[in-house]
N, CA, C and O atoms as a Tinker XYZ file with bonds, in Angstrom:
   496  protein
     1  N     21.392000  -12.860000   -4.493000    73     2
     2  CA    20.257000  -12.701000   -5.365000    64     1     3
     3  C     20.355000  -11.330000   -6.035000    63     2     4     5
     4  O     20.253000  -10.260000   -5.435000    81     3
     5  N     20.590000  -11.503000   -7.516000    73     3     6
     6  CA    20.394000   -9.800000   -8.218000    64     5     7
     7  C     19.285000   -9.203000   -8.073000    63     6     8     9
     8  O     18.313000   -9.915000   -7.822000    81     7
     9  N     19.145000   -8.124000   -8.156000    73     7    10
    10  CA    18.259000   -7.009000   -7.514000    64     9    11
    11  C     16.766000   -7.196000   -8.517000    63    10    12    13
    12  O     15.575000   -7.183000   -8.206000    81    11
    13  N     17.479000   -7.368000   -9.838000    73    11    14
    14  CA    15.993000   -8.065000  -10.561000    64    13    15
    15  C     15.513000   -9.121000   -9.867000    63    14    16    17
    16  O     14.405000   -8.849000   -9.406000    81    15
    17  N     15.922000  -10.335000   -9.567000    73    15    18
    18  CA    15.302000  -11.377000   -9.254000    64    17    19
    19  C     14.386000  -10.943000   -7.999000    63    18    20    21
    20  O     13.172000  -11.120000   -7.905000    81    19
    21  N     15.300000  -10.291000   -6.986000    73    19    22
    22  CA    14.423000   -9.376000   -6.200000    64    21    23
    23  C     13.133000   -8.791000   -5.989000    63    22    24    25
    24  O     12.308000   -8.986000   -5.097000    81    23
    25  N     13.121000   -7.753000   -7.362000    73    23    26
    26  CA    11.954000   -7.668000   -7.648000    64    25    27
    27  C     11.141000   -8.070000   -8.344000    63    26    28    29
    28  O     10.228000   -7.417000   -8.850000    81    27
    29  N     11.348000   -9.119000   -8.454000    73    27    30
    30  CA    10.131000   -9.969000   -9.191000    64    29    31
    31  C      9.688000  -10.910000   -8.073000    63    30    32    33
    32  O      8.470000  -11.043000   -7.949000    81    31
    33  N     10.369000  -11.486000   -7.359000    73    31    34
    34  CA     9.991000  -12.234000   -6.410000    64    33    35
    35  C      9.480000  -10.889000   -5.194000    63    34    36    37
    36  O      8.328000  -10.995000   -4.775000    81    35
    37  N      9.790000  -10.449000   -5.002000    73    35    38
    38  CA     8.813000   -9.253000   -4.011000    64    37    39
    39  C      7.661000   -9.330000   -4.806000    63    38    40    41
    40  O      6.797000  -10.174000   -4.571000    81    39
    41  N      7.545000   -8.313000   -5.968000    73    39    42
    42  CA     6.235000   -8.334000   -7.140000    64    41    43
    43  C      5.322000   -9.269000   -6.817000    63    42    44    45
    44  O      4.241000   -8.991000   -6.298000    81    43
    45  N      5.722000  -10.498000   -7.120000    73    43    46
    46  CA     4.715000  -11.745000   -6.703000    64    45    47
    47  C      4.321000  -11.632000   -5.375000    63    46    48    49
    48  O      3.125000  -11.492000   -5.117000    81    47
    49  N      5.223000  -11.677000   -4.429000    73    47    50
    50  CA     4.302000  -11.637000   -2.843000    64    49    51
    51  C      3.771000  -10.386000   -2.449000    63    50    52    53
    52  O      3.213000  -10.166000   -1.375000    81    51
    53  N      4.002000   -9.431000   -3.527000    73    51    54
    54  CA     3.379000   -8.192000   -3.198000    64    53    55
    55  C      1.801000   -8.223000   -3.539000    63    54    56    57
    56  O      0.749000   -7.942000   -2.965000    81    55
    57  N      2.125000   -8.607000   -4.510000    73    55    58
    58  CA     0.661000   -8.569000   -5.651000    64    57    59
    59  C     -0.121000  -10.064000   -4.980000    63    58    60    61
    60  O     -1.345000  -10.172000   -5.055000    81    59
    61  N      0.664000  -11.073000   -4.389000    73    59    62
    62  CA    -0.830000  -12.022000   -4.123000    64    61    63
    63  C     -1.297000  -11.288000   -2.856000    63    62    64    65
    64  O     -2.471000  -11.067000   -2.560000    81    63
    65  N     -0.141000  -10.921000   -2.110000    73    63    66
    66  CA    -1.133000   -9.966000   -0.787000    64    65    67
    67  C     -2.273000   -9.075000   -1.034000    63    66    68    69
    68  O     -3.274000   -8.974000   -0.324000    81    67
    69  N     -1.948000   -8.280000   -2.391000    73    67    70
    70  CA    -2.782000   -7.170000   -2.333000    64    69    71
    71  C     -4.087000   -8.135000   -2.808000    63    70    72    73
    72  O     -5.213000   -7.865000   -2.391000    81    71
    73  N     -3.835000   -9.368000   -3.782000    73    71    74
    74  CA    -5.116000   -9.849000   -4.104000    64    73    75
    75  C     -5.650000  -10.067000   -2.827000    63    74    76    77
    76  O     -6.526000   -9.287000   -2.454000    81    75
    77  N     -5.174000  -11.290000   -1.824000    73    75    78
    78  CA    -5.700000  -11.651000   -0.734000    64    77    79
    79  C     -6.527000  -10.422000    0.128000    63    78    80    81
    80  O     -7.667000  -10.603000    0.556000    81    79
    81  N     -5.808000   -9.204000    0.307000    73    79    82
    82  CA    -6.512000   -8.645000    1.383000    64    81    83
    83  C     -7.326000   -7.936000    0.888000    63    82    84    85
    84  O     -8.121000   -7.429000    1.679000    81    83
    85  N     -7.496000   -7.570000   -0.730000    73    83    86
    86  CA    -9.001000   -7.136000   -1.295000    64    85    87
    87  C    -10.058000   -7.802000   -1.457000    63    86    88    89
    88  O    -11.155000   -7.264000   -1.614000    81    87
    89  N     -9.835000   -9.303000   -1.438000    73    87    90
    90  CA   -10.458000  -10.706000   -1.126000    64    89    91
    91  C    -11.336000  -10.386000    0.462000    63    90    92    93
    92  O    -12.449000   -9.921000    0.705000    81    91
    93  N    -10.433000  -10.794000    1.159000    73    91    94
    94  CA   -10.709000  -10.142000    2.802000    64    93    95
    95  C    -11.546000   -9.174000    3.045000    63    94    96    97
    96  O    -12.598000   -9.346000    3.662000    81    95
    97  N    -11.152000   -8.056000    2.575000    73    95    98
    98  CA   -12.031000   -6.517000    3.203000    64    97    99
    99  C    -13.479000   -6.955000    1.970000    63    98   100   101
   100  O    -14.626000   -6.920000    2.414000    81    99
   101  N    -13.342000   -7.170000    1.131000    73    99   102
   102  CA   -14.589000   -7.692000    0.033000    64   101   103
   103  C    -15.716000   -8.125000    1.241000    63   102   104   105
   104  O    -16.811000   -7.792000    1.694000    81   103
   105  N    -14.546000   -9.184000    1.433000    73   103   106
   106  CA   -15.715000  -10.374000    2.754000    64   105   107
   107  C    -16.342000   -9.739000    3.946000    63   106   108   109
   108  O    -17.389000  -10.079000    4.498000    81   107
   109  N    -15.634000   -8.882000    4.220000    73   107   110
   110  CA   -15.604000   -8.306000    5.665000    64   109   111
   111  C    -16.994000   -7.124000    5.571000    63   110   112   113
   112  O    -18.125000   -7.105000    6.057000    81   111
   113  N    -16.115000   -6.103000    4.573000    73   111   114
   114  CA   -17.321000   -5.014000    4.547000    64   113   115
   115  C    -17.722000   -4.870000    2.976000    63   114   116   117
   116  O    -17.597000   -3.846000    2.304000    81   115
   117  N    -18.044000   -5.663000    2.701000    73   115   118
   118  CA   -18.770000   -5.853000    1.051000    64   117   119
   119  C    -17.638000   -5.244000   -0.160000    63   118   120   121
   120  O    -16.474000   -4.848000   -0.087000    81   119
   121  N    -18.560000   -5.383000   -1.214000    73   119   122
   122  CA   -18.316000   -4.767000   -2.275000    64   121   123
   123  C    -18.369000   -3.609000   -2.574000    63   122   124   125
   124  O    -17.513000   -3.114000   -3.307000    81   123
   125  N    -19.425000   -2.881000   -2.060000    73   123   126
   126  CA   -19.678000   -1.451000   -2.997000    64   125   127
   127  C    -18.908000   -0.005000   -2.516000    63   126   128   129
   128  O    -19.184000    1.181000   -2.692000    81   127
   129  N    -17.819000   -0.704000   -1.831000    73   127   130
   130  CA   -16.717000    0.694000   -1.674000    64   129   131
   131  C    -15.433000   -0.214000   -2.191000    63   130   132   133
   132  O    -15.532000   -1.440000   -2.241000    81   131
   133  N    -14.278000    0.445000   -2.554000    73   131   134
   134  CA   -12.829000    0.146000   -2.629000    64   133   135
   135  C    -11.917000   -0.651000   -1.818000    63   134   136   137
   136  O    -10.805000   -1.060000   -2.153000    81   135
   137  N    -12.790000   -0.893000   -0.223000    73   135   138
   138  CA   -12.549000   -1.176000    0.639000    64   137   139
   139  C    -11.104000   -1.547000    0.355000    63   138   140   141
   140  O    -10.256000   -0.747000    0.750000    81   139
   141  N    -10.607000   -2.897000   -0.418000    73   139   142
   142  CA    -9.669000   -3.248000   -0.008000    64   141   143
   143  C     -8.361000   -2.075000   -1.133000    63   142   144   145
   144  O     -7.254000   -1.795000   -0.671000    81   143
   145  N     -8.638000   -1.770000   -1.993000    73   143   146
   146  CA    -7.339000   -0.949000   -2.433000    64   145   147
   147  C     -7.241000    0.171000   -1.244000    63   146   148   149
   148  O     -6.191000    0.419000   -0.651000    81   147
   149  N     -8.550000    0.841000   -0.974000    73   147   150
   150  CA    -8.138000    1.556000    0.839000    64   149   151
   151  C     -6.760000    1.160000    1.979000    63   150   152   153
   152  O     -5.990000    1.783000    2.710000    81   151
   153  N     -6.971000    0.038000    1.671000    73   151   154
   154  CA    -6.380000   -0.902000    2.604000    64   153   155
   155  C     -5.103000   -0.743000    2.468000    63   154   156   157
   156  O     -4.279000   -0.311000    3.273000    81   155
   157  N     -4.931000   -1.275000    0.950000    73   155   158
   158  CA    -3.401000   -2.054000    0.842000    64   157   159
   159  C     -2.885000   -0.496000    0.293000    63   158   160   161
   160  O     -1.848000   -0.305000   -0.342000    81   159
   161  N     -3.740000    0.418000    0.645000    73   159   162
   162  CA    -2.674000    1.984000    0.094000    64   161   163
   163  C     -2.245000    2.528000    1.776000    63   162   164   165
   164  O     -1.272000    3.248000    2.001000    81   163
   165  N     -3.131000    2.046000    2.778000    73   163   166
   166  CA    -2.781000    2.447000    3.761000    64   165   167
   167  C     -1.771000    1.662000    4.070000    63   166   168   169
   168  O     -0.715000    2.281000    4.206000    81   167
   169  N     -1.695000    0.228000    4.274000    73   167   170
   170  CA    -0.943000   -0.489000    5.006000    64   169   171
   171  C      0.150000   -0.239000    4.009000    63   170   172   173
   172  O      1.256000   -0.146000    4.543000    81   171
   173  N      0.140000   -0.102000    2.672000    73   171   174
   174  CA     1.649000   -0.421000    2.100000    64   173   175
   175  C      2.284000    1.223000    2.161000    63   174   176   177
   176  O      3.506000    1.269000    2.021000    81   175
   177  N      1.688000    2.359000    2.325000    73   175   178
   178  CA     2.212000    3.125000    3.147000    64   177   179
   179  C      3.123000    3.772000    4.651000    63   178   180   181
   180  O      3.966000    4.627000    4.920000    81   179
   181  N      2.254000    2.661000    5.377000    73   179   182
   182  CA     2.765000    2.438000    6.174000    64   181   183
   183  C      3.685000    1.651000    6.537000    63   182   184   185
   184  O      4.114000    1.907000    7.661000    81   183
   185  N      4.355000    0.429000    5.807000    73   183   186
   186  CA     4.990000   -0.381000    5.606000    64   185   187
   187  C      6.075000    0.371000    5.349000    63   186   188   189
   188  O      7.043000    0.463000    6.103000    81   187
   189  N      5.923000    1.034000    4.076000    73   187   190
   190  CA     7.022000    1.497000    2.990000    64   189   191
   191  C      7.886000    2.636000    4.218000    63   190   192   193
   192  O      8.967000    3.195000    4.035000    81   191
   193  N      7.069000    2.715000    5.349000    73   191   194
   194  CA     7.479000    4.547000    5.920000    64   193   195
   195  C      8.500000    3.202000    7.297000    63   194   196   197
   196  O      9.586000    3.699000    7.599000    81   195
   197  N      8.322000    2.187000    7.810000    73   195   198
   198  CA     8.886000    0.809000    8.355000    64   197   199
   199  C     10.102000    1.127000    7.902000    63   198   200   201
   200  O     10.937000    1.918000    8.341000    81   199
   201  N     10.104000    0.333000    6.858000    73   199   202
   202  CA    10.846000   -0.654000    5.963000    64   201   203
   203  C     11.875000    0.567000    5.846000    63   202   204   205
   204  O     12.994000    0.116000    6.085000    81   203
   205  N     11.931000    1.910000    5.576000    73   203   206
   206  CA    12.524000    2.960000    4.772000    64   205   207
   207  C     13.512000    2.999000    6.241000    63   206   208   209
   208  O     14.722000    2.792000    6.147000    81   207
   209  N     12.982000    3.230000    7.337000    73   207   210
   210  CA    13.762000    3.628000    8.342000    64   209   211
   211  C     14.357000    2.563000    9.262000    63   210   212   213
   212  O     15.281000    2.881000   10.011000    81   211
   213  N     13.738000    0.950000    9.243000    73   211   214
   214  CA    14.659000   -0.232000    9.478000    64   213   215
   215  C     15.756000   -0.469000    8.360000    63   214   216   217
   216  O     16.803000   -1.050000    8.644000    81   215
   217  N     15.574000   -0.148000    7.477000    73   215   218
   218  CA    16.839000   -0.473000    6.670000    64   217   219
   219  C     17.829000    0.198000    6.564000    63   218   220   221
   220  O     18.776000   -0.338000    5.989000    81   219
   221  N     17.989000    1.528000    7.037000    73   219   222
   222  CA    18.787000    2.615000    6.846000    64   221   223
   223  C     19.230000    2.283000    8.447000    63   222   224   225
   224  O     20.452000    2.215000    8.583000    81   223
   225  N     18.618000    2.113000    9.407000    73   223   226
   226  CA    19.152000    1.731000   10.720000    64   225   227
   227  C     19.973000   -0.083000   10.487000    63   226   228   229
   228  O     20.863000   -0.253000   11.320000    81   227
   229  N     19.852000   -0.793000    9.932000    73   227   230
   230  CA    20.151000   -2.138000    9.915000    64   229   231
   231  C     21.483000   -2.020000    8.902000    63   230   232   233
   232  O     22.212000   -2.980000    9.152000    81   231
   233  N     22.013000   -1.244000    7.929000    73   231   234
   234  CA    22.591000   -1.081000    7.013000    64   233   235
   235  C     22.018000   -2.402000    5.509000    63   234   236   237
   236  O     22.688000   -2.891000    4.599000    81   235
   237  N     20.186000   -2.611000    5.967000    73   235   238
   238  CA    20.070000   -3.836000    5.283000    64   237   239
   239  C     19.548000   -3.136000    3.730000    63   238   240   241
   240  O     18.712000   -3.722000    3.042000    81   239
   241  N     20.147000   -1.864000    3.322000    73   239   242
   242  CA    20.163000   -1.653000    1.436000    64   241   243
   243  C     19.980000   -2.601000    0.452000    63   242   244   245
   244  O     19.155000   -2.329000   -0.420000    81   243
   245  N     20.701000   -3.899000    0.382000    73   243   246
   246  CA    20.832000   -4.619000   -0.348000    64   245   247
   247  C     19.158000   -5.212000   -0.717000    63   246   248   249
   248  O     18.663000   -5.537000   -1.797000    81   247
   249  N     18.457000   -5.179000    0.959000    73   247   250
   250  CA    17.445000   -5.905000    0.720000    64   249   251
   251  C     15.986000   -4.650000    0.027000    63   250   252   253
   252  O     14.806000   -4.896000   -0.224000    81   251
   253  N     16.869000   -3.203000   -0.094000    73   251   254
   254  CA    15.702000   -2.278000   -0.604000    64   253   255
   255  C     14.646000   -3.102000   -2.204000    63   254   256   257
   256  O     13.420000   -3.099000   -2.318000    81   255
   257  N     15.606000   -3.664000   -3.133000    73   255   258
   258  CA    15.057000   -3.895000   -4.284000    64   257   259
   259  C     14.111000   -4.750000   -3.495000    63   258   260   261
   260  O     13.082000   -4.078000   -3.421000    81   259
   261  N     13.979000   -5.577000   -3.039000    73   259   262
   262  CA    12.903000   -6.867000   -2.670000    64   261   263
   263  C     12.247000   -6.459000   -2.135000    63   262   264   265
   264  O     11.096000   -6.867000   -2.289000    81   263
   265  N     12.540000   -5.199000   -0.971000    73   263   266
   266  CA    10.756000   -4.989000   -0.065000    64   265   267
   267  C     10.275000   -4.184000   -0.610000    63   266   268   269
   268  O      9.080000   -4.316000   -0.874000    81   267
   269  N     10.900000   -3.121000   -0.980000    73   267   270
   270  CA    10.224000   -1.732000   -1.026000    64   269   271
   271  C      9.687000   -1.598000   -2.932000    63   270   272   273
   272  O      8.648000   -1.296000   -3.518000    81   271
   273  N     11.156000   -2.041000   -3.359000    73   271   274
   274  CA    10.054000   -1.823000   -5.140000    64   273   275
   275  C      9.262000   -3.180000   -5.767000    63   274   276   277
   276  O      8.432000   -3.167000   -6.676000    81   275
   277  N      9.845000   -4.558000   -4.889000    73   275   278
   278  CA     8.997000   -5.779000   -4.776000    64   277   279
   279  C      8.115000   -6.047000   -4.637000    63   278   280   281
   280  O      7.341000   -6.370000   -5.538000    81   279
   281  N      7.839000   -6.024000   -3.334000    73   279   282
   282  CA     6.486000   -6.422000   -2.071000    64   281   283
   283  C      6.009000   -5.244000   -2.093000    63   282   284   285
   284  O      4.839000   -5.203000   -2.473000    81   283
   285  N      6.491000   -4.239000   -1.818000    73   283   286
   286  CA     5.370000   -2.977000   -1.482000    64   285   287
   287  C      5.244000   -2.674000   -3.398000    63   286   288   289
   288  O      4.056000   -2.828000   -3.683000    81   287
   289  N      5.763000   -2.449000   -4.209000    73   287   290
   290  CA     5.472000   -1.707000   -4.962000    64   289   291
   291  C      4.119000   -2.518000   -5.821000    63   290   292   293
   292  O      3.258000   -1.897000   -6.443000    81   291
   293  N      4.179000   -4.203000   -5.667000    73   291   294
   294  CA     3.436000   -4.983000   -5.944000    64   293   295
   295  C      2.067000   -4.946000   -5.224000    63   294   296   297
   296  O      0.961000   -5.274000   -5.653000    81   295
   297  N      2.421000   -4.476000   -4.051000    73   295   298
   298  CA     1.063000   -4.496000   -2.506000    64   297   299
   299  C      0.223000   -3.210000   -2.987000    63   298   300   301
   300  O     -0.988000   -3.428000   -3.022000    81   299
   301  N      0.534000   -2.186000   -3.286000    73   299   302
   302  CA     0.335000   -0.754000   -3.502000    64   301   303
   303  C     -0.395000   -0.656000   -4.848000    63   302   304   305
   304  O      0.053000   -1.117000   -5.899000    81   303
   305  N     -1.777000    0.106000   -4.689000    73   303   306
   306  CA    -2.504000    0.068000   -5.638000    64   305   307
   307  C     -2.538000    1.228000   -6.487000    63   306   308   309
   308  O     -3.697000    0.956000   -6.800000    81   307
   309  N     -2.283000    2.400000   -7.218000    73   307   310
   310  CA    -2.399000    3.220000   -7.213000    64   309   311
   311  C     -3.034000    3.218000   -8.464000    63   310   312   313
   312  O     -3.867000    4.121000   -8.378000    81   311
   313  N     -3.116000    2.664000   -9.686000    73   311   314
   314  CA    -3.074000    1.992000  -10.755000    64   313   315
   315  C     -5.175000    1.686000  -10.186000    63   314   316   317
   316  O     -6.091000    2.290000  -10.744000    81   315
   317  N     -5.320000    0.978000   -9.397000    73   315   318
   318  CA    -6.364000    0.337000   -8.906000    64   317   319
   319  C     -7.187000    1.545000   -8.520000    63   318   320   321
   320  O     -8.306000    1.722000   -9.003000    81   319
   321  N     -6.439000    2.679000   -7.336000    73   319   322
   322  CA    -7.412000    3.241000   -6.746000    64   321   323
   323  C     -7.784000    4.357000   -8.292000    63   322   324   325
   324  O     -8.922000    4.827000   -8.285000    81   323
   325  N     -7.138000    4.633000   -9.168000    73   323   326
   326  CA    -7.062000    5.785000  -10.026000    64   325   327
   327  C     -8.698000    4.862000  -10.808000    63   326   328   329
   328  O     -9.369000    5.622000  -11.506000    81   327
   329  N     -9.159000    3.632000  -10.707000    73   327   330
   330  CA    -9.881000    3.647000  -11.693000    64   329   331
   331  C    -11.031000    2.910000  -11.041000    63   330   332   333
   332  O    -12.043000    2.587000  -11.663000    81   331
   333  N    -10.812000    2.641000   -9.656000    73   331   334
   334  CA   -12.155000    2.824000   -8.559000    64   333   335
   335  C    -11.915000    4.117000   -8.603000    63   334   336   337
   336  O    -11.444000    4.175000   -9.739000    81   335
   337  N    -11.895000    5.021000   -8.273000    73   335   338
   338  CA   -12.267000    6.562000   -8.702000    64   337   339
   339  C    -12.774000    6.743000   -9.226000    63   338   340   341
   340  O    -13.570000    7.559000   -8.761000    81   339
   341  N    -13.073000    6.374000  -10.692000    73   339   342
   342  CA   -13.225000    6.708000  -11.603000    64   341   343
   343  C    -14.752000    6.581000  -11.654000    63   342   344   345
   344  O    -15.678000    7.385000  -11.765000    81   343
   345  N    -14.621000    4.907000  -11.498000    73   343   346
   346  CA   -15.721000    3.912000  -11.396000    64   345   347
   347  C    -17.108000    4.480000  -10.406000    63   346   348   349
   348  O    -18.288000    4.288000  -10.697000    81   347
   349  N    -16.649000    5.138000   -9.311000    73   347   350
   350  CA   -17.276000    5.612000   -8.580000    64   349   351
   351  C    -17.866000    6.688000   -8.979000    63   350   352   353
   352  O    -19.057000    6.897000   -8.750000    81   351
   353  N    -17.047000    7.560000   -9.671000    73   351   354
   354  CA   -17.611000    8.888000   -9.972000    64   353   355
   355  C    -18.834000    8.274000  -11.570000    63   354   356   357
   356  O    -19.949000    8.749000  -11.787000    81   355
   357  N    -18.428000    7.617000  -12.072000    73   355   358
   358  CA   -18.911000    7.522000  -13.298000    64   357   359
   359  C    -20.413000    7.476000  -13.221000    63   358   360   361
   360  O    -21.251000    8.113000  -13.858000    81   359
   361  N    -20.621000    6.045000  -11.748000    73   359   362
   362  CA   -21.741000    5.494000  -11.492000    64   361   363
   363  C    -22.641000    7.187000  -10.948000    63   362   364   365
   364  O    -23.869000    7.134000  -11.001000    81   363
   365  N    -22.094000    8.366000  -10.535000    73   363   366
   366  CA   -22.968000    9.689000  -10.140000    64   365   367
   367  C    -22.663000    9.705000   -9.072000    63   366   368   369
   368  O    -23.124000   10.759000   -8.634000    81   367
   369  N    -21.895000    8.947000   -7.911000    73   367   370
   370  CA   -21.802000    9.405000   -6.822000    64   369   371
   371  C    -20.785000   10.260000   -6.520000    63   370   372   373
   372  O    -20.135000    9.851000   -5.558000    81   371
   373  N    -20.449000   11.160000   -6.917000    73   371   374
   374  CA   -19.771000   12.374000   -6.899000    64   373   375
   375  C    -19.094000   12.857000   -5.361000    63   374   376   377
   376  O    -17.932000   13.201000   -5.143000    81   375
   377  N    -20.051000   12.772000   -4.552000    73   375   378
   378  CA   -19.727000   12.854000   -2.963000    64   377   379
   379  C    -18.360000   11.785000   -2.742000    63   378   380   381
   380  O    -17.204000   12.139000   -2.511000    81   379
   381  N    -18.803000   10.583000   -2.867000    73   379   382
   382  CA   -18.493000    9.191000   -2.692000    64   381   383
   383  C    -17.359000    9.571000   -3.283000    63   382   384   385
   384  O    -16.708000   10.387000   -2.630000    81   383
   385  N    -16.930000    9.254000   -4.268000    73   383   386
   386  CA   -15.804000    9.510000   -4.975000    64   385   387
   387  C    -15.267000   10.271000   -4.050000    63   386   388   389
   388  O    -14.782000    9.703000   -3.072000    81   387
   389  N    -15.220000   11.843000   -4.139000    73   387   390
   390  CA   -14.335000   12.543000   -3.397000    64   389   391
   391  C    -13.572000   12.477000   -1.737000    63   390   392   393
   392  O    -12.662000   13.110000   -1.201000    81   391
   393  N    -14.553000   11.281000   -1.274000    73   391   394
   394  CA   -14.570000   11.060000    0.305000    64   393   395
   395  C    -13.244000    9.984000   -0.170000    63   394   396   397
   396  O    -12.248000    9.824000    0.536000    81   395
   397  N    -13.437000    9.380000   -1.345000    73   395   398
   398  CA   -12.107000    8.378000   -1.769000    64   397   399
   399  C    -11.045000    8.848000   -1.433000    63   398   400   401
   400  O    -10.300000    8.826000   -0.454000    81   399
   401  N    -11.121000    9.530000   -2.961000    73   399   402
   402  CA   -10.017000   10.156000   -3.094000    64   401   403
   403  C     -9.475000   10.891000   -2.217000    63   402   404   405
   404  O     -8.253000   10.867000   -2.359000    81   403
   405  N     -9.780000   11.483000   -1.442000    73   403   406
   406  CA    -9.520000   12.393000    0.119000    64   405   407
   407  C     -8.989000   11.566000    1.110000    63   406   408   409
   408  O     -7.969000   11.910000    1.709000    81   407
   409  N     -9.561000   10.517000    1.354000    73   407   410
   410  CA    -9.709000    9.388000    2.024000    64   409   411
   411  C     -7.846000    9.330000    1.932000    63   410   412   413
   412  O     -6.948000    9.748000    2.662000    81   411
   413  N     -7.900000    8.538000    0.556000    73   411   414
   414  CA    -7.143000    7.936000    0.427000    64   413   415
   415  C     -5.901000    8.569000    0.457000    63   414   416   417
   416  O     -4.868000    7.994000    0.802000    81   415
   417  N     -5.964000    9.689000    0.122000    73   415   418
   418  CA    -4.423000   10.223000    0.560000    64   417   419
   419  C     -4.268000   11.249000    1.636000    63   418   420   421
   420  O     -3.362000   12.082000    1.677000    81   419
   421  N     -5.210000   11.117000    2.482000    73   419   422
   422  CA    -5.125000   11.132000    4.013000    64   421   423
   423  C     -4.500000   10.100000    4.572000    63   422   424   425
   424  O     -3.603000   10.225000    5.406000    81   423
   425  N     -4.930000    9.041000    4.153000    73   423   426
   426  CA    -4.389000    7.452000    4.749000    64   425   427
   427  C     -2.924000    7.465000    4.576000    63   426   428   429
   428  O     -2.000000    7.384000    5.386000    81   427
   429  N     -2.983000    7.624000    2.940000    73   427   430
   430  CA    -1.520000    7.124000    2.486000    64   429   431
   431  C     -0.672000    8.003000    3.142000    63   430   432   433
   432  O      0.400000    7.518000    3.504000    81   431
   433  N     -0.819000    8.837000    3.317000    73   431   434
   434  CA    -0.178000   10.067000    3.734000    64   433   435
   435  C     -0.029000    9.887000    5.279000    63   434   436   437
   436  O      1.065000   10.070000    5.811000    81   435
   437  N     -1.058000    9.553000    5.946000    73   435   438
   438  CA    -1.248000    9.057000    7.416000    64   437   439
   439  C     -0.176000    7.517000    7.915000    63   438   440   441
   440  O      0.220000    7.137000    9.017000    81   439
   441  N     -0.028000    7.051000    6.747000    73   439   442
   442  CA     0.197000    5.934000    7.077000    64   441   443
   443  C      1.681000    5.951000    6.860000    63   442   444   445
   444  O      2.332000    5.517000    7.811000    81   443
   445  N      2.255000    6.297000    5.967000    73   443   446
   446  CA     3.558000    6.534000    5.495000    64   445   447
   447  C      4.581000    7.214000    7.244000    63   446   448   449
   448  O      5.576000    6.803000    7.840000    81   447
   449  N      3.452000    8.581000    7.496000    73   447   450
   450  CA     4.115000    9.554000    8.413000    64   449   451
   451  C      4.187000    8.683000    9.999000    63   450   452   453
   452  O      5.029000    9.063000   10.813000    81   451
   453  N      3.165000    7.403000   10.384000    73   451   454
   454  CA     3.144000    6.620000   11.210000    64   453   455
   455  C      4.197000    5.624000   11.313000    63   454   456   457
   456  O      4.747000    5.230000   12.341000    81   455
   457  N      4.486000    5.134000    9.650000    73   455   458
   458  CA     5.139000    3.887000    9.124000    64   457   459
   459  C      6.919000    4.692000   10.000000    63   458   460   461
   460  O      7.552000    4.054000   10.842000    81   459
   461  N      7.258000    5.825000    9.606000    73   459   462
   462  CA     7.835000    6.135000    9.804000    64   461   463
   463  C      8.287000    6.518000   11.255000    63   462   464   465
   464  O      9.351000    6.243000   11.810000    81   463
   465  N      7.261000    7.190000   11.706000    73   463   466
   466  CA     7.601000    8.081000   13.636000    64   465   467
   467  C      7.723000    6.758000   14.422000    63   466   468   469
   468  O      8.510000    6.789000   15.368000    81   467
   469  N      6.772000    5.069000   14.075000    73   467   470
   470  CA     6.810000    4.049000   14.646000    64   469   471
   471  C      8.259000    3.624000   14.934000    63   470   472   473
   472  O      8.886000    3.618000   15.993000    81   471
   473  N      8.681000    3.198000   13.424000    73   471   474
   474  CA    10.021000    2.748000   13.561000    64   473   475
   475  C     11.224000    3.873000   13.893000    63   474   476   477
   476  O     12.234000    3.483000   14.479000    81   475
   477  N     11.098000    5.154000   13.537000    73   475   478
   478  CA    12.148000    5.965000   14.780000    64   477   479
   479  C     12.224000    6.079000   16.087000    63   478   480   481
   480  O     13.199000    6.360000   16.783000    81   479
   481  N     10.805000    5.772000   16.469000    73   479   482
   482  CA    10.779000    5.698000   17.923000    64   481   483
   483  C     11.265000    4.072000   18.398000    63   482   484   485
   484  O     11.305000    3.737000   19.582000    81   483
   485  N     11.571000    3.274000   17.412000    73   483   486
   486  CA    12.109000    1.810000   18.272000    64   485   487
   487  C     13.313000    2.047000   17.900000    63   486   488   489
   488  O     13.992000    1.358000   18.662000    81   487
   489  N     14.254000    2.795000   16.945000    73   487   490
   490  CA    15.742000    2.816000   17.232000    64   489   491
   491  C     16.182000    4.372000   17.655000    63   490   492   493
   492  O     17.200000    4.970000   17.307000    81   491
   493  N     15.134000    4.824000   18.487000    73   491   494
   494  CA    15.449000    6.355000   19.458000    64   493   495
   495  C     16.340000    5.762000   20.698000    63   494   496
   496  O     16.749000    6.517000   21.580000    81   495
């Protein structure tokens, strides 16, 4: 499979996940936070920090185009959270907003550095 086809077929299962699990957290804990781009910036952080250090242990490169700029780059909102930000701040909640944005790249940042120490510690 060429590395385009790759990522387009990642893209797609990236992007219906991220729909599905903003669907989900919607259901779970409402609407009136970001809830689910929260989500899919943490988990596809954490994924991406996985995926980065099983593949370099597996020699599985070939499969980088499909997970990582595919599925994760499709899963990963950044595009999304930049304009719930926005959205948030616009409406006056100024606090709110910043607990986001803070939030959120605590997470991503949290999640990436987990995604990662997880999977070194299973091929330590």
């Amino acid at each position: 499979m060429t590395p385009l086809i790759q990522v387009a077929l990642g893209g797609a299962l990236g992007a219906t996940a991220r729909y599905l699990t903003g669907n989900a957290m919607a259901r779970l804990l409402g609407k009136d936070f970001p809830w689910g781009t929260l989500t899919v910036n943490f988990l596809g952080s954490f994924l991406m920090g996985v995926v980065v250090v099983v593949l370099a242990h597996e020699n599985g490169n070939k499969f980088a185009p499909l997970l990582m700029t595919g599925m994760l780059g499709g899963f990963t909102t950044y595009s999304a959270f930049s304009l719930d930000a926005m959205t948030i701040f616009e409406r006056g909640e100024y606090g709110l907003a910043s607990v986001y944005v803070i939030g959120t790249l605590i997470l991503a940042l949290g999640g990436i550095a987990l995604g990662l120490y997880s999977a070194r510690s299973f091929y330590a």
